[in-house]
N, C-alpha and C positions, 0 to 999 in steps of 0.2 A: 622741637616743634610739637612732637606727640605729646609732652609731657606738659605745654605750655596750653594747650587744649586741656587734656586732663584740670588742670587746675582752673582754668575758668568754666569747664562746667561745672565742678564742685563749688565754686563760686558764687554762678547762677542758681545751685539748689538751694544753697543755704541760704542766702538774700532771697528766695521766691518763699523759703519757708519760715520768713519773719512774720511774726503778725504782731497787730497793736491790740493790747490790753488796756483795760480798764484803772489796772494798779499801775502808779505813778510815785517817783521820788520825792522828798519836800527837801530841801538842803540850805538848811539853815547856817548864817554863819556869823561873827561878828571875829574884827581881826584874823587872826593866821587860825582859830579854832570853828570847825563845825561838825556839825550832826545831820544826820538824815534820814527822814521817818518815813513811811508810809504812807501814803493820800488814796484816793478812788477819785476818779475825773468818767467823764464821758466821752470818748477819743472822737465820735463821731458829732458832737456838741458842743465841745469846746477842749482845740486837740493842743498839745504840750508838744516842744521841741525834744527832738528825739535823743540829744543827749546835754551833757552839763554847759558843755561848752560855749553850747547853741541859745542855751534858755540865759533870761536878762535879766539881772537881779536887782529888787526892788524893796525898798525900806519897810520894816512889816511895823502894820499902826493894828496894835490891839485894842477892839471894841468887843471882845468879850462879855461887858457890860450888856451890853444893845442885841437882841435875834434879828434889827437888820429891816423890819417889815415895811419900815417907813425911811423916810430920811432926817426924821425929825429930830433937833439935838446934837444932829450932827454937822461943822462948819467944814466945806467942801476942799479949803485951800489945807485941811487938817491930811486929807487923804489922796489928793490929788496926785495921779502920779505916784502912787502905791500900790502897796498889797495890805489888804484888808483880814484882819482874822475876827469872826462874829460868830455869835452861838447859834445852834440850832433848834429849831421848831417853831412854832404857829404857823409859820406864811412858805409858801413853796419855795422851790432853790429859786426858780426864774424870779420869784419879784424879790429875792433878796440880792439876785445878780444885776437886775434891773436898777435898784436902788443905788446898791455899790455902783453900778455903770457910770447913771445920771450924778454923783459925785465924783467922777472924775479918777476910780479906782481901777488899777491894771492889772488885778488879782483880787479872788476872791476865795477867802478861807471859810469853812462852816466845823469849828472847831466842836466835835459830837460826842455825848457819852452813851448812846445807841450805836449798835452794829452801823457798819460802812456801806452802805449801799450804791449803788451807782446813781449821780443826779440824773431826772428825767424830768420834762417839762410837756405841755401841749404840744404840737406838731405848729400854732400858730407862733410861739412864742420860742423857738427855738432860734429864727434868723434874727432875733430881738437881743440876745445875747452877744455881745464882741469881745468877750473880758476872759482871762482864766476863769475857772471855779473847781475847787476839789472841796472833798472831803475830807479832815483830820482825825485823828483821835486827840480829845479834849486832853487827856493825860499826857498824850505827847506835847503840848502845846504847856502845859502844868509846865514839864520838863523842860524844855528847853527856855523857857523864861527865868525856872529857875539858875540854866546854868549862865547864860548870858544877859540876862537884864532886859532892858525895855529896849537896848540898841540892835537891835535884828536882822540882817539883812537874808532875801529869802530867795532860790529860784527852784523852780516847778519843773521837772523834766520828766518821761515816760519813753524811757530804753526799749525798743522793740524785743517782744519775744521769740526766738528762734526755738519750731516744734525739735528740729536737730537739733540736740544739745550735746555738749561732752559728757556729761553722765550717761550716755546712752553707752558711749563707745566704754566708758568704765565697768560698766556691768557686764557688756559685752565679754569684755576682757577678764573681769572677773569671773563672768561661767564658764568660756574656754579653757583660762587655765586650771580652774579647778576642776575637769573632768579629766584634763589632759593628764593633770598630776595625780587624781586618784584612780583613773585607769592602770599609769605606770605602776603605781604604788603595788596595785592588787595582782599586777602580773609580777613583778620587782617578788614581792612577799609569795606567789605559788611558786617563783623561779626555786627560792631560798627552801621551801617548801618539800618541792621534789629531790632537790640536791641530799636535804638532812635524808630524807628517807633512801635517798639510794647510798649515801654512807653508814646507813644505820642499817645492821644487819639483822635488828628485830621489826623491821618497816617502817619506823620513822613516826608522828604523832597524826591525827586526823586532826580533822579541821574543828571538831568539838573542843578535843584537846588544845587546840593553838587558839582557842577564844574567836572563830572565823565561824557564824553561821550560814548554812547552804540551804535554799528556797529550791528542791527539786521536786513536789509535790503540787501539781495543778490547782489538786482541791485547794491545797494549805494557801496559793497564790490569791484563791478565788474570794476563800474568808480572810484575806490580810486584806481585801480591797471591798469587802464589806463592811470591815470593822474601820476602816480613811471611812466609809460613806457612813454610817455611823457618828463616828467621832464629829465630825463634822459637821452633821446634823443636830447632835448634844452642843456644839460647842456657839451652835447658831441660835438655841435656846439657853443656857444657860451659860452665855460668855461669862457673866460676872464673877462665876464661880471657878467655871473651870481654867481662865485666863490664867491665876496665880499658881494652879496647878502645872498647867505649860510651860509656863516660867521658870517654877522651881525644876523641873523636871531639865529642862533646857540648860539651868544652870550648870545644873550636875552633867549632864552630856559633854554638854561645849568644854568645859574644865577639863576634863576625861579626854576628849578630843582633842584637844591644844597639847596637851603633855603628851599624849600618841606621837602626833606631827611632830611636835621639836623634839620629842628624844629619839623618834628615828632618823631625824635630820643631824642630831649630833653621835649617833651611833655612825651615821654614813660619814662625816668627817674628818672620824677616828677619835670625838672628844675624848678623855681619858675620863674614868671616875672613880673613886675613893671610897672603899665600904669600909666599915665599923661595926663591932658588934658589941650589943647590948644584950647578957643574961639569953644568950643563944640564940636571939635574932638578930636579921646580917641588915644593915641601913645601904643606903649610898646614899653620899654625898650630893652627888648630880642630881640625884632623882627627888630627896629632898629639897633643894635648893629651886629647883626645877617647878615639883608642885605647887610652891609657895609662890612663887610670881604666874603659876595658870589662875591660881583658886584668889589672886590678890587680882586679875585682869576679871574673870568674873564675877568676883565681890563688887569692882569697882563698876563694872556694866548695869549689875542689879537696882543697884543704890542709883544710879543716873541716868537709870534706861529711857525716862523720858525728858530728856535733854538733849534737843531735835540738832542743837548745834553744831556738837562734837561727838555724842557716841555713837551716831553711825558708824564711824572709824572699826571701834572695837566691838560691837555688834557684826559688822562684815566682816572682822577677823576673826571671832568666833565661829562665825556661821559658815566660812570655811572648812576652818578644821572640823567643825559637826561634819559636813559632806564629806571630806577627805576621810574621813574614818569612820563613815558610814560605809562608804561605796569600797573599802580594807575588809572591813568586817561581815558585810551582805554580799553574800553569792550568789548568784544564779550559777544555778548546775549544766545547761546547756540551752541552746538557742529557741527552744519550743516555749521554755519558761520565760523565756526573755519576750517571746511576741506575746504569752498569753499575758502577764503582767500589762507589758505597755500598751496591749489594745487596748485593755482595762479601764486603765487608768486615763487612757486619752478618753476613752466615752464618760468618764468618771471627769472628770479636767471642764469637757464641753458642753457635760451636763449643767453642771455646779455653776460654768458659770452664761451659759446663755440663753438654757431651756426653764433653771431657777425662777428668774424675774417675772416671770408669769405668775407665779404662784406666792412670791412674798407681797409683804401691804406694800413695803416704800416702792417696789421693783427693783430693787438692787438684786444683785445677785448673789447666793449663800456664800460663794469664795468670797467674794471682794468684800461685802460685811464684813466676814469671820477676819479675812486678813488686814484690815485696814479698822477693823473696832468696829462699835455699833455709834461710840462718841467719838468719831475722829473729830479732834477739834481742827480752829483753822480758817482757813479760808473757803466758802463755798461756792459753783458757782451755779447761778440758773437761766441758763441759755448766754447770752450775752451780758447778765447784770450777774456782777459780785457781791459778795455779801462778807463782811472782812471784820469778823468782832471787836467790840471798841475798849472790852477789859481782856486781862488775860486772863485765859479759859485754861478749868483744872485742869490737869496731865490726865490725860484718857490710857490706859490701858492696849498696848497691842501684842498682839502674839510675836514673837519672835522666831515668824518663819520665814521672813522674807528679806535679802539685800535691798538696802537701803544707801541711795550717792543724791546728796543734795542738788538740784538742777542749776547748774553753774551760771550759764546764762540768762538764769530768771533773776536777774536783781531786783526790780522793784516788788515781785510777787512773795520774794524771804525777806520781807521787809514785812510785810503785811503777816507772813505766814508760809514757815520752811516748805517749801515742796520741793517733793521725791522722785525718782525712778526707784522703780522697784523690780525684784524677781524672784518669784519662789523658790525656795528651796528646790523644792519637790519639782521644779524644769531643771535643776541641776541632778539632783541625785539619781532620779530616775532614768532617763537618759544615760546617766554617768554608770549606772550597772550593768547596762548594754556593754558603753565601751570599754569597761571591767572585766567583761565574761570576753570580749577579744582582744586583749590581751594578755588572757589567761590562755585563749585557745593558740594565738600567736606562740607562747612558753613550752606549751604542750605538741605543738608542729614543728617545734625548734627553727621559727621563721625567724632569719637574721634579718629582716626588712620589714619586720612588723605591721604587716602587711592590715591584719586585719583593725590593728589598733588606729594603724595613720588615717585609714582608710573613716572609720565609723568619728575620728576626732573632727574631720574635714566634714562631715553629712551635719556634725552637730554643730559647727561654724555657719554652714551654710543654713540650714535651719535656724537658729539665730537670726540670723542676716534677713530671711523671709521675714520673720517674725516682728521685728523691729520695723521694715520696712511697710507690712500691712499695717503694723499700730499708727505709723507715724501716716499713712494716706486714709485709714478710714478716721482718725483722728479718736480713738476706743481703745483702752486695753483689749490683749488677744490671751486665749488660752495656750501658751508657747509648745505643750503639751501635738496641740493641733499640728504643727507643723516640724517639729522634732522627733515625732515616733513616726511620722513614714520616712522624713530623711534618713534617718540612723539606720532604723529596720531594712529597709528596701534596699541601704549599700552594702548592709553585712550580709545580705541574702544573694546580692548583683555577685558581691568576691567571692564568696562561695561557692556559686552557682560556675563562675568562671573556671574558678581554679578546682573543679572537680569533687568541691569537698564539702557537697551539701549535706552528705547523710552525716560525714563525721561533727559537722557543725551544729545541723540539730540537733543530732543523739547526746550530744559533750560527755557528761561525763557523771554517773550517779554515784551521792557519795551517800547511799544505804551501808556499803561497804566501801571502807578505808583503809586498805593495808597493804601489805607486802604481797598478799594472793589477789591483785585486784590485777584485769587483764589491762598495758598499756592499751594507751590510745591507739597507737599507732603501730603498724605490724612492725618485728624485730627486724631492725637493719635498713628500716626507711628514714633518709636522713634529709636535711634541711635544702638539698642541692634535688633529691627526687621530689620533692614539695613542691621547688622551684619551677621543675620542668615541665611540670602539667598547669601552671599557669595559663594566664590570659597574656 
């Protein structure tokens, strides 16, 4: 019974958060073959069945010749009981739907080689109207007569949009596990860390030596987050330049990244590999073989980065492994570094992007420009009227910082023009250092229950969860930044605070000195069961 409740109010949310769009299907077919383009309609003026099944299919009589103004030339028993396709311009939509009407036509096409706009008429002439009317692109209409001939048959539908989508839950899913797993990864790697040094009777290598940078310097935190406001401001001026720069830069990371990830992943499941030596340098097999299909998935990202179809895929899998071995490689030294960072960057996050718009021309805001391009091509909209290009628009340029998952249930709107969920990197990575640094503390308290890691992975779920859920009710991207640094912050400070172990939390751990004379963390002979017992 519980659970039968649970699903019809999930039910109810999702049906409550349908809404009708402007963008509509055209479904063109002749025999067992068809195609289906894009149109723009006016749901509130002349509204389309909401799916295929529903909507009635009617013979398309192409007057392309004709824009329709008049009814002149044209014999009524030709269209009657049709769907009409006509060119656009001179005379407004209403008197060419007017016209269509008064012959006796059940659809009305305005086949355009201008942008797609939404039809609009007078306020008089609006209950004058009883017919379909969309808008096409003239080249689709090229198309498909080229592939089917003059015999047409066509039906008009416009799929409701749900603001819940499943790319929501995909991204979701994809920030979660990629903090979860670069938390482990970084405590997994201090575990392995302290073990060599306490086998190694010279103290084992420092974190320099192992390629792991440590951020325990306030100041150093304070200009790492001048030089994001910086960069960011250059990049808000001079994208054109420095776009290719970020790219290239990215390439080389992500590539580096990827081979990180999989060769720890085949390290841990005991891959074997095969070295060779050439003239006193030692190869491996694996690692060779290995590079070659990172630097061939990146090759292949570059070359097709703007091909909105399919490389999100490998984009998302890149931009994993970047995090993943970011959040390996970047330490925070202990809990102090950890707030003074992510206050930072959250007032840095809410600046950028809702104090900005004040001060730019269009009022966007510096983030969302920089991240989204200054020419995102596509679809645009303003207020309630779309505007849907009628050629296709060059490949614009975008930075490569953000997860990208195509909005699944937007059919008719990637038809017109792919739309995204998106999520910054930087709400992964940043966050994802936090729950880094307790898992490392976790390693260092010798907690079998991992107490601090599960804990801070849950505050960033749930944060998440906030986040998605004010996007999706003020209907605005949010700065996720806003709502994940006090979640994370305020449970590793709550555990802390509980289990006695505030000072050892923020003090953690300075690594000025690395070696065998550094004092543990923890006094001699305190063990994972007295850790325990001063819990919560």
């Amino acid at each position: 019974m519980e659970g039968a409740v649970k699903l019809g109010l999930l039910s109810v949310i999702f049906f409550a958060s349908q809404i009708n769009c402007q963008e509509a299907i055209l479904h063109i077919s002749s025999g067992d073959s068809y195609r289906e383009y894009c149109i723009v309609h006016n749901h509130s003026w002349t509204p389309l069945s909401e799916t295929l099944d529903d909507a009635v299919q009617y013979p398309l009589v192409n007057w392309t010749s004709t824009l329709l103004c008049n009814a002149s030339g044209i014999l009524p028993d030709l269209v009657k009981g049709k769907a009409l396709v006509v060119t656009r311009g001179e005379c407004d939509f209403s008197q060419k739907a007017l016209v269509a009407q008064s012959l006796g036509a059940k659809t009305l096409l305005i086949a355009s080689n201008e942008d797609l706009t939404t039809p609009s008429a007078n306020d008089s002439e609006y209950a004058k109207v009883n017919i379909s009317l969309a808008l096409m692109r003239y080249r689709d209409f090229l198309e498909a007569r080229q592939a089917f001939g003059e015999g047409m048959q066509v039906k008009l539908y416009a799929p409701p949009y749900s603001k819940i989508d499943p790319s929501i839950a995909v991204i979701l899913l994809i920030a979660v596990v990629t903090v979860t797993l670069g938390g482990y990864w970084s405590g997994a790697y201090e575990r392995d860390r302290l073990n060599s040094g306490v086998a190694d009777t010279e103290g084992g290598d420092n974190k320099a030596d192992s390629g792991q940078l440590s951020l325990y310097s306030p100041l150093k935190v304070v200009i790492f987050v001048a030089m994001m406001c910086g960069m960011l401001v250059l990049m808000y001026y001079f994208y054109y330049v420095l776009v290719y720069i970020i790219i290239a830069i990215f390439c080389l990371a992500s590539a580096s990244a990827l081979f990180s990830c999989i060769d720890a992943v085949l390290e841990k499941i005991g891959c074997g590999t095969l070295s060779f030596s050439v003239r006193n340098w030692n190869f491996s097999v694996r690692s060779i073989l290995l590079a070659a299909v990172c630097i061939s998935i990146t090759v292949v990202w570059a070359v097709y980065r703007n091909e909105d179809r399919w490389i999100w895929i490998l984009q998302d899998l890149l931009g994993i492994a970047f995090c993943l071995n970011f959040m390996k490689t970047i330490s925070l030294s202990n809990f102090k570094i950890c707030v003074i960072l992510l206050s930072l960057l959250l007032v840095y996050d809410v600046f950028f992007v809702f104090i900005t718009p004040f001060f730019t021309k269009n009022g966007v805001s510096i983030m969302v420009q920089v991240a989204l391009g200054p020419d995102a091509s596509g679809e645009k909209t303003q207020g309630n009227m779309v505007v849907v290009p009628a050629e296709p628009q060059p490949p614009s340029e975008k930075l490569p910082v953000v997860m990208r998952v195509p909005r699944f249930s937007a059919w008719a709107q990637n038809l017109c023009g792919m739309q995204f969920s998106i999520l910054g990197y930087g709400d992964i990575i940043v966050p994802g250092l936090l729950v880094a640094y307790c898992s490392r503390f976790d390693v260092w308290i010798k907690s079998s229950k991992k107490i601090y890691f599960v804990s801070c992975c849950i505050a960033y779920l749930l944060g998440m969860l906030l986040t998605f859920a004010v996007m999706l009710l003020s209907g605005m991207g949010q700065p996720a930044l806003l709502y994940l640094v006090p979640f994370t912050v305020i449970t590793s400070a709550v555990v802390a605070g509980c289990r006695g172990e505030m000072k050892m939390f923020w003090a953690g751990t300075t690594y000025e000195v690395l070696d065998s004379s550094r004092e543990p963390l923890l006094p001699e002979g305190r063990t994972d069961r007295s850790v325990e017992a001063t819990g919560c």
